[in-house]
C-alpha positions as CSV (number, residue, x, y, z in Angstrom):
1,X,-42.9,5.7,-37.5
2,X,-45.3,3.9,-35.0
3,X,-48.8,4.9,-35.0
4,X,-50.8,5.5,-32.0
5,X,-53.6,2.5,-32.5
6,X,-54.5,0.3,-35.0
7,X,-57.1,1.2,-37.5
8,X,-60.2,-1.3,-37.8
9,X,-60.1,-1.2,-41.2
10,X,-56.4,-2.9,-41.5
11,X,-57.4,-6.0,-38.3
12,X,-60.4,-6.8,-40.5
13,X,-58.6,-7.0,-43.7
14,X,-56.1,-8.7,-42.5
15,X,-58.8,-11.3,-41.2
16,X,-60.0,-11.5,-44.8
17,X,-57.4,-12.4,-46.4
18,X,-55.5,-14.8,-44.0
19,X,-59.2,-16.8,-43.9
20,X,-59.1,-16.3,-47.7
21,X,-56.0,-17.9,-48.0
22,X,-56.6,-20.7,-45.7
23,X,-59.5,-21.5,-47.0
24,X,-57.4,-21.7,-50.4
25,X,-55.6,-24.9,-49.0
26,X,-57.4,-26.6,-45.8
27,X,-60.5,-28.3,-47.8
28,X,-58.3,-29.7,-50.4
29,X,-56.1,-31.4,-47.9
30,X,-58.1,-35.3,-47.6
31,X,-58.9,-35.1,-51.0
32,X,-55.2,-34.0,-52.3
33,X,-53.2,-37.0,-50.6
34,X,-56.0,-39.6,-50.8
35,X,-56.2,-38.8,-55.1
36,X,-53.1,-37.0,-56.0
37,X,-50.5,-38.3,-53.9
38,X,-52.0,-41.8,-53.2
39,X,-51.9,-41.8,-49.4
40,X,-54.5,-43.6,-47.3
41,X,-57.3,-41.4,-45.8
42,X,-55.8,-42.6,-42.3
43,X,-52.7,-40.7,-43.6
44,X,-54.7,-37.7,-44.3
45,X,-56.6,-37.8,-40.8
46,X,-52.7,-38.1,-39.0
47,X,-51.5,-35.2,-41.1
48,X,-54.8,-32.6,-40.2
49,X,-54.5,-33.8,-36.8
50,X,-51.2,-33.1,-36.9
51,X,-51.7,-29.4,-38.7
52,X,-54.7,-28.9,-35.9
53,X,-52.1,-29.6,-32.9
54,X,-49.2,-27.1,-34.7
55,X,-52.4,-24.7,-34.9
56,X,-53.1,-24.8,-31.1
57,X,-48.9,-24.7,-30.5
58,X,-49.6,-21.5,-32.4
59,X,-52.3,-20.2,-31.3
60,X,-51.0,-20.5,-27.6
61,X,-47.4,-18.8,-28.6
62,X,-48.9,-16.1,-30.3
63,X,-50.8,-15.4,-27.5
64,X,-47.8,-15.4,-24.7
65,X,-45.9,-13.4,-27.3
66,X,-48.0,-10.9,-27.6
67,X,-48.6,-10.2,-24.0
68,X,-44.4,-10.5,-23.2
69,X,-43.0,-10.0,-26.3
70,X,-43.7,-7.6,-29.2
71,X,-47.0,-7.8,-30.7
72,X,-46.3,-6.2,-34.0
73,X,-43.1,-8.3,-34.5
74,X,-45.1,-11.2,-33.5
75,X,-47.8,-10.5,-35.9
76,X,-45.1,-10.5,-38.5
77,X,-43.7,-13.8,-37.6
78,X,-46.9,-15.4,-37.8
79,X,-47.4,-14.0,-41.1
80,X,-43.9,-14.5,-42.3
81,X,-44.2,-19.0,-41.6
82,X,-47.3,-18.9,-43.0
83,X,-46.0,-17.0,-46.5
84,X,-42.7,-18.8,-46.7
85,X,-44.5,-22.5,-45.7
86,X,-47.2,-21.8,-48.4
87,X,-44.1,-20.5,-51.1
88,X,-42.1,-23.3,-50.6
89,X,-45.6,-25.7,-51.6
90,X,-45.7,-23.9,-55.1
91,X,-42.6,-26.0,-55.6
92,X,-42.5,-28.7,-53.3
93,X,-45.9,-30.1,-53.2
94,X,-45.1,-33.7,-53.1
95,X,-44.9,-36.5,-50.3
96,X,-43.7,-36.0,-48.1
97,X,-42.6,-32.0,-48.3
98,X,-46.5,-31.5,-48.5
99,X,-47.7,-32.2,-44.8
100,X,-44.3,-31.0,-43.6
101,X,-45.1,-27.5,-45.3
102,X,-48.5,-27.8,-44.3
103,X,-48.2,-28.0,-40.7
104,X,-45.5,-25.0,-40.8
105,X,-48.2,-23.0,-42.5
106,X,-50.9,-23.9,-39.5
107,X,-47.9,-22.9,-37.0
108,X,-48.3,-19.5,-38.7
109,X,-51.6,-19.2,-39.1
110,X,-52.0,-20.3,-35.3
111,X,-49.9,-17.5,-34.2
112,X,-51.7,-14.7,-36.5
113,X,-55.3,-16.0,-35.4
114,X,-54.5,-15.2,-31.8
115,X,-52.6,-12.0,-32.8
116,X,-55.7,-10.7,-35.2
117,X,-58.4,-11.3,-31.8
118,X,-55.8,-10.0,-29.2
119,X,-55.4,-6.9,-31.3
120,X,-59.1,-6.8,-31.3
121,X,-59.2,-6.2,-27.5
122,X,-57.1,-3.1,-28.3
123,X,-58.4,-1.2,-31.4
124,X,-59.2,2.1,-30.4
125,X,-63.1,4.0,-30.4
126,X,-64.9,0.2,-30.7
127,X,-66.0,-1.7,-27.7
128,X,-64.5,-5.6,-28.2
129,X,-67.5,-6.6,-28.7
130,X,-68.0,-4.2,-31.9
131,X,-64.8,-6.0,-33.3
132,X,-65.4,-9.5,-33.1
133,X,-68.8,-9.3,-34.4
134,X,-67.3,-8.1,-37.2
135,X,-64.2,-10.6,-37.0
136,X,-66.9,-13.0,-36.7
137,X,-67.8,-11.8,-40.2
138,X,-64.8,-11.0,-42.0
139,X,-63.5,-14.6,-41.4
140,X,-66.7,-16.4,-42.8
141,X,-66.5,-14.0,-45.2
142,X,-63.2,-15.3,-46.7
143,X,-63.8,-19.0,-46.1
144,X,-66.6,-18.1,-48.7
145,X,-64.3,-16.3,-51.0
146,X,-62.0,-19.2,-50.5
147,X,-63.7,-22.4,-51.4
148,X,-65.6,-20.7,-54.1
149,X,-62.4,-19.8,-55.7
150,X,-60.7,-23.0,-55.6
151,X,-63.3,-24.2,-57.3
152,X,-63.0,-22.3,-60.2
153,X,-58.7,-22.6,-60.2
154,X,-58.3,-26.1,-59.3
155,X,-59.0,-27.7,-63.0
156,X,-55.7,-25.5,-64.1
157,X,-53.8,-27.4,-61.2
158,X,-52.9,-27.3,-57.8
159,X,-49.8,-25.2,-58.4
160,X,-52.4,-22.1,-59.0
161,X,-54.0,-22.7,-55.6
162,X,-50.2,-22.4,-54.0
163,X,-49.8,-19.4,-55.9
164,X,-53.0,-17.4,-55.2
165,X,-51.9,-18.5,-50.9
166,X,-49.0,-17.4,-51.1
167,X,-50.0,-14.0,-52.8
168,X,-52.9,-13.4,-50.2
169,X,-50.2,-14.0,-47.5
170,X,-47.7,-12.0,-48.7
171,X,-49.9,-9.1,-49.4
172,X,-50.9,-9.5,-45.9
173,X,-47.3,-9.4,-44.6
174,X,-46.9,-6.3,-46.4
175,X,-50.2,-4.3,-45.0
176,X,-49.3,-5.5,-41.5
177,X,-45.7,-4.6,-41.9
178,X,-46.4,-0.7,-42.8
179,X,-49.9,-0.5,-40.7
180,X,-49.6,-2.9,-37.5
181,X,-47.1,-1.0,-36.3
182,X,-48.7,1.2,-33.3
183,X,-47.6,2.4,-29.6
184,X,-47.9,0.3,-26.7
185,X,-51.0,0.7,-24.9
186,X,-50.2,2.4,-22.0
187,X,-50.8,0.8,-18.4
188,X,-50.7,2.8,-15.4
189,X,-49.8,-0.7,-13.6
190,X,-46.0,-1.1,-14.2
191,X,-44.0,-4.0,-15.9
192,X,-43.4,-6.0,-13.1
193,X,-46.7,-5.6,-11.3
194,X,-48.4,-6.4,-14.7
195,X,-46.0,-9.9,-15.5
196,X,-47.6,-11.3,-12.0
197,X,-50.9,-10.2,-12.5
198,X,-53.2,-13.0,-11.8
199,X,-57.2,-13.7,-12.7
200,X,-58.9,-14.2,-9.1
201,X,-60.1,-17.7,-8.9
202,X,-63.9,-16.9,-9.6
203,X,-63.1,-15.8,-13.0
204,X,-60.4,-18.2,-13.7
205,X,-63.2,-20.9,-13.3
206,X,-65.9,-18.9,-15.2
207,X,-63.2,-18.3,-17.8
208,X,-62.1,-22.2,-18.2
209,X,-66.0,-23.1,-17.4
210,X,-66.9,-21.0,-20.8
211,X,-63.9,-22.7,-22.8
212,X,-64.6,-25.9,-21.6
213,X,-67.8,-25.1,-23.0
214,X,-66.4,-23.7,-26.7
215,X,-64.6,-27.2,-26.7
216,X,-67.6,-29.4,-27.0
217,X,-69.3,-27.3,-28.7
218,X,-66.5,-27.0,-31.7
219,X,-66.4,-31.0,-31.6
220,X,-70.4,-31.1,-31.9
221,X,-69.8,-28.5,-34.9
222,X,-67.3,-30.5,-36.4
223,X,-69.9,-33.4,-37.5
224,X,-71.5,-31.0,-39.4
225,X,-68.1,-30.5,-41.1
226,X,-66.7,-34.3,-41.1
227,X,-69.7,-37.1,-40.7
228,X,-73.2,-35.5,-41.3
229,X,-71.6,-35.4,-45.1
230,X,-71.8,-39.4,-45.6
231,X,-75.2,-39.3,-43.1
232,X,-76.7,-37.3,-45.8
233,X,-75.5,-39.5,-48.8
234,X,-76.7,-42.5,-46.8
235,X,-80.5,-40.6,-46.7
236,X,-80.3,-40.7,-50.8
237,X,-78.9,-37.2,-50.9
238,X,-75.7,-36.0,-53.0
239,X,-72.3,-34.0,-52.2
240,X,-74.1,-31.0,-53.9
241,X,-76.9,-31.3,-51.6
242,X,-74.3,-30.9,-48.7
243,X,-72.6,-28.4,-50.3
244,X,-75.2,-26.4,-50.9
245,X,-76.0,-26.7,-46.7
246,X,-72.6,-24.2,-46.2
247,X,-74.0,-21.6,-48.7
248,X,-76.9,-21.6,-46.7
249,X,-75.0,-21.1,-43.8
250,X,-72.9,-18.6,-45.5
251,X,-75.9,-16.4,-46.8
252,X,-77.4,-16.3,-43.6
253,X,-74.3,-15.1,-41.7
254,X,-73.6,-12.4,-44.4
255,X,-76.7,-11.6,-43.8
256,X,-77.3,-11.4,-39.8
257,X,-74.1,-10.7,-38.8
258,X,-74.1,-7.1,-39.7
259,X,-78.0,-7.0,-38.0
260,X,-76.3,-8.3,-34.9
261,X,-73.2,-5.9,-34.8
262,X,-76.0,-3.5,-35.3
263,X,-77.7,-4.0,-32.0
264,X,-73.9,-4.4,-30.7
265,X,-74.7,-2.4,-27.5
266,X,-78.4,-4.7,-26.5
267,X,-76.4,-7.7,-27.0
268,X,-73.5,-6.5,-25.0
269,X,-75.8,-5.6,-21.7
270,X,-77.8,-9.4,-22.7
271,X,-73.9,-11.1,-23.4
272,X,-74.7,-14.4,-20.8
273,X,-78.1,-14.5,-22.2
274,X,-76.7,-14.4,-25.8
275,X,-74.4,-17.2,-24.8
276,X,-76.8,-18.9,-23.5
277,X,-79.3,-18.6,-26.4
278,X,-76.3,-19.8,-28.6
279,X,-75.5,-22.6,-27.2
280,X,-79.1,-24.1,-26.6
281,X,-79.8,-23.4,-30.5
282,X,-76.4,-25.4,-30.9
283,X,-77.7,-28.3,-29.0
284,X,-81.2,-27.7,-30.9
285,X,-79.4,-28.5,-34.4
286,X,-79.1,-31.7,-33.4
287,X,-82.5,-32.6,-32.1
288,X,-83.3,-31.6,-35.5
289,X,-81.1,-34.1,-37.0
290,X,-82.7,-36.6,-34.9
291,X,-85.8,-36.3,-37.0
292,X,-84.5,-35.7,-40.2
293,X,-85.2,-37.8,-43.0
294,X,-85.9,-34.8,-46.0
295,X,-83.8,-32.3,-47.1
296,X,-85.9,-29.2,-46.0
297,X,-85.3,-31.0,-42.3
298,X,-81.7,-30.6,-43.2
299,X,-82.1,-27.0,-44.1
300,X,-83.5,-26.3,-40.7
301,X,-81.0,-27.8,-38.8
302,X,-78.3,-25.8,-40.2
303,X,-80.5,-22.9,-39.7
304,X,-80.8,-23.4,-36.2
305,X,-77.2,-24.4,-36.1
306,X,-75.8,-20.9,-38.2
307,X,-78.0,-18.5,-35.8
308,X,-77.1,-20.2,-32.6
309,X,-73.4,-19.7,-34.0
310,X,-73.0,-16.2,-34.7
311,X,-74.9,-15.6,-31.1
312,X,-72.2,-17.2,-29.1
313,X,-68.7,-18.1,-30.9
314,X,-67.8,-13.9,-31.0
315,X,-69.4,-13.7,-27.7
316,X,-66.7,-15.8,-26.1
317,X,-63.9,-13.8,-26.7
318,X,-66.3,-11.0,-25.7
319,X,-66.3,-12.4,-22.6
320,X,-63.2,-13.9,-21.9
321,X,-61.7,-10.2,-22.8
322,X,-63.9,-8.1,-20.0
323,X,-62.8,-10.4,-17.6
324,X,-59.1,-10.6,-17.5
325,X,-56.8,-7.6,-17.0
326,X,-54.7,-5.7,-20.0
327,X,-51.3,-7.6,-19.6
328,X,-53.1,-11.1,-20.1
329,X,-55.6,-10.3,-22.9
330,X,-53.0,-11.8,-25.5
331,X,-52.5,-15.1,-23.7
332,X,-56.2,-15.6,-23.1
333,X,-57.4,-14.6,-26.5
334,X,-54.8,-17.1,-27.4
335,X,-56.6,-19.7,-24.8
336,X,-59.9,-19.0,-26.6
337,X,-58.6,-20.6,-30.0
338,X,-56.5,-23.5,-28.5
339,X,-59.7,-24.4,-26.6
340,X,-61.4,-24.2,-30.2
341,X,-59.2,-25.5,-32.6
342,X,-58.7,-28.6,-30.2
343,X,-62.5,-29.0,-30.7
344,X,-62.2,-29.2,-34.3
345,X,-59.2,-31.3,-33.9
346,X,-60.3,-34.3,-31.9
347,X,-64.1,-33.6,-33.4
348,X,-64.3,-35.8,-36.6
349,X,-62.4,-38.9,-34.8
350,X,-64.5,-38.5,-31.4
351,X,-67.5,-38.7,-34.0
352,X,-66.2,-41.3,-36.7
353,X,-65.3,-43.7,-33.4
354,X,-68.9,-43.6,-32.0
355,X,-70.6,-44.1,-35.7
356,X,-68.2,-46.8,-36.2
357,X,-69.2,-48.8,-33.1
358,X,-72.6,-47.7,-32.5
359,X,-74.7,-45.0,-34.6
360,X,-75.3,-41.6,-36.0
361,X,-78.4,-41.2,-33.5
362,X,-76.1,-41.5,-30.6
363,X,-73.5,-39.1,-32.1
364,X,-76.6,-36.8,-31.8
365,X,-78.1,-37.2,-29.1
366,X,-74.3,-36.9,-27.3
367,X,-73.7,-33.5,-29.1
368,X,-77.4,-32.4,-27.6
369,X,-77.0,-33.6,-24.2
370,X,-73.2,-32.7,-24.2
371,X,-73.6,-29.3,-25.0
372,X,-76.7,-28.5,-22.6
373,X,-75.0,-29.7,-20.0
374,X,-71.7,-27.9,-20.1
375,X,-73.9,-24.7,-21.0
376,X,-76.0,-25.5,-17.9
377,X,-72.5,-26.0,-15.7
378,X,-70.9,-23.0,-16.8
379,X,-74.3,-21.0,-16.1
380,X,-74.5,-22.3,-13.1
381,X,-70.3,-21.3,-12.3
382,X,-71.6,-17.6,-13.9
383,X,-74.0,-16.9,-11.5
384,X,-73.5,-14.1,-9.1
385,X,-74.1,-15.3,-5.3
386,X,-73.6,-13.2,-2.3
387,X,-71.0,-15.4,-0.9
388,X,-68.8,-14.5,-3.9
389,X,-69.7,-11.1,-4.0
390,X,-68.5,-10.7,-0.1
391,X,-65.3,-12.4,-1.6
C-alpha cells in the first residue's frame, strides 16, 4: 500500500547509512591495491577515477529516472547494485574482481545520491531547504561513523569491512522497500505538457553559472582531501596530525549544522548571500594555507574551510530546486552531484599536476583566485536587472 509522502525520518536514515557504508569502503581504496593487492598507486588513481566517472553516470540516470521513470523503483535499483556489488566483494575481493565490483557499487551509490536529494524536494510539511540542511548533516554524520569504524574492524581483516557494507546496504534496501513507497506528487500541468517543460534561459544560466561554480569549488576541496596531506608531512607534521584536521571538521559541523537548520527560515530569505559568504570563506581557506607554517595555522584554515562549507554546499541544491519546475527537480538534483562528484574526480590530478611541475603556493593561490572569480561571475549572472525582469 503506497503512502501519501515520504516521512523525513526514513530520507535521512537512509542518508546515514548509505554515507555509513560508503565511508566503510572509499578511504581504504589507494591503500588496499597499493599494500594488499600490490598494484601501483597510478593503478589506484585509474580505478577511483574510474569509480568517480560510474558515480556521475549514476548520479545523472538516477536523476532522469526519477523524473520519467518511477522514483521508488529507481531508489530500489540504486540500492539493489550497490548491495549486490558490495556482496559479491565479501568473496571476490581480489584483482581484478575488486575495482570491477567497486565501480558497480559507485554506479549504485550514484543513482541513490540523486534519488535521496530529489526526494528531498518532495518531503511533505519541510521547506527544501529544512531537508538538505539536515541531509547536509546526516551524510557527514556517517562518513564519521564510517572511517571511525573501519578503524577499529580492519585489524580482523578486510572481509569484515565487506560484511558490515553490505549489511548497512541491505538494511537500507529493506527500509526503502517498505517506506519509499508513496503517491505521485500531483501536478495540475499534465504528462505531456510537463515532459517539454523547459527552464527559461535566465535560469538555465544562473543554474549552470552556480554549478560551474560547485565544480571548482569541489576540485579546491579536494586538496584538502588528496595533496595538503603530504604538504603537511613536508612542514614536519604527521598522518595523525592530518587526521585529526577531519575530526575537527567533523565536530564543528555536528555542531553548527543543527544551529544553521535552526535559523532555516533567515538563511532562506539571505540564500545568495549565504552562497556568497560560503564561497568567499572557501577561497579564504586557502589564503590561510598561504601562510601557514604551524599547526594551529592549519587548524584555522580548516575552520574557515568547514564553516564556509556548510553555508553553501546544501544551499545549492536549495537553490537549484526553487528554480526549476516539478517534472525536472529529479534530473537537476541529479545535475547538482554530477557537477560535484566531477569536482572531486578531476580534483586530486588537476592538483598533483600543478605541484608536480610547479608548487603547492600556486595550487593555492589558483583555488583562491579560482573560486572568487566564478563566485564573482555567477553573482554577477544572479543579479536582477530590469532588462530581464521586462523579459
Amino acid at each position: 500500500m503506497q503512502k501519501k509522502t515520504l516521512s523525513l525520518k526514513w530520507l535521512l536514515l537512509g542518508s546515514l547509512i548509505t554515507n555509513t557504508g560508503i565511508s566503510f569502503i572509499w578511504p581504504l581504496t589507494t591503500i588496499y591495491m597499493h599494500e594488499y593487492l600490490h598494484e601501483s598507486l597510478t593503478t589506484a588513481g585509474i580505478v577511483l577515477f574510474a569509480d568517480s566517472l560510474f558515480m556521475i553516470i549514476g548520479n545523472y540516470l538516477g536523476g532522469l529516472l526519477f523524473d520519467r521513470w518511477n522514483r521508488y523503483y529507481t531508489t530500489l535499483c540504486g540500492i539493489s547494485l550497490a548491495t549486490i556489488a558490495t556482496g559479491f566483494l565479501i568473496f571476490f575481493h581480489g584483482w581484478p574482481a575488486y575495482p570491477l565490483f567497486l565501480i558497480l557499487s559507485g554506479l549504485g551509490n550514484g543513482i541513490v545520491a540523486t534519488c535521496i536529494n530529489s526526494f528531498a524536494t518532495v518531503v511533505a510539511g519541510r521547506p527544501a531547504s529544512y531537508v538538505f540542511n539536515l541531509l547536509y548533516f546526516t551524510n557527514n554524520l556517517g562518513l564519521v561513523l564510517g572511517t571511525l569504524i573501519v578503524g577499529f574492524i580492519l585489524p580482523y581483516g578486510i572481509t569484515y569491512i565487506f560484511v558490515l557494507a553490505f549489511s548497512l546496504f541491505a538494511l537500507f534496501l529493506i527500509v526503502a522497500a517498505i517506506t519509499y513507497r508513496v503517491d505521485p506528487i500531483k501536478n495540475p500541468i499534465n504528462k505531456a505538457k510537463a515532459e517539454n517543460q523547459v527552464l527559461n534561459k535566465r535560469s538555465q544560466r544562473q543554474i549552470f553559472l552556480l554549478l560551474f561554480t560547485l565544480f571548482v569549488t569541489w576540485v579546491a576541496y579536494e586538496q584538502w582531501q588528496s595533496n595538503i596531506a603530504a604538504y603537511m608531512v613536508a612542514h614536519q607534521m604527521t598522518v595523525k596530525d592530518y587526521s585529526l584536521l577531519w575530526t575537527f571538521n567533523a565536530i564543528l559541523i555536528v555542531l553548527l549544522q543543527p544551529i544553521l537548520t535552526y535559523f532555516d527560515q533567515f538563511l532562506l530569505k539571505h540564500l545568495h548571500g549565504r552562497m556568497y559568504l560560503g564561497f568567499t570563506l572557501f577561497a579564504s581557506s586557502f589564503a590561510v594555507l598561504l601562510i601557514a607554517k604551524s599547526y594551529h595555522l592549519f587548524i584555522l584554515a580548516m575552520g574557515v574551510l568547514t564553516i564556509g562549507e556548510i553555508l553553501a554546499l546544501p544551499a545549492v541544491s536549495t537553490y537549484v530546486d526553487q528554480r526549476v519546475t516539478l517534472s525536472q527537480k529529479g534530473r537537476y538534483q541529479g545535475l547538482v552531484n554530477v557537477f560535484a562528484s566531477a569536482g572531486r574526480a578531476v580534483g586530486p590530478l588537476v592538483g598533483a599536476t600543478i605541484i608536480e611541475s610547479s608548487s603547492y603556493q600556486l595550487v593555492f593561490i589558483l583555488c583562491v583566485c579560482s573560486i572568487l572569480l566564478v563566485t564573482v561571475l555567477f553573482a554577477f549572472g544572479n543579479r536582477t536587472t530590469t532588462k530581464d525582469a521586462a523579459k
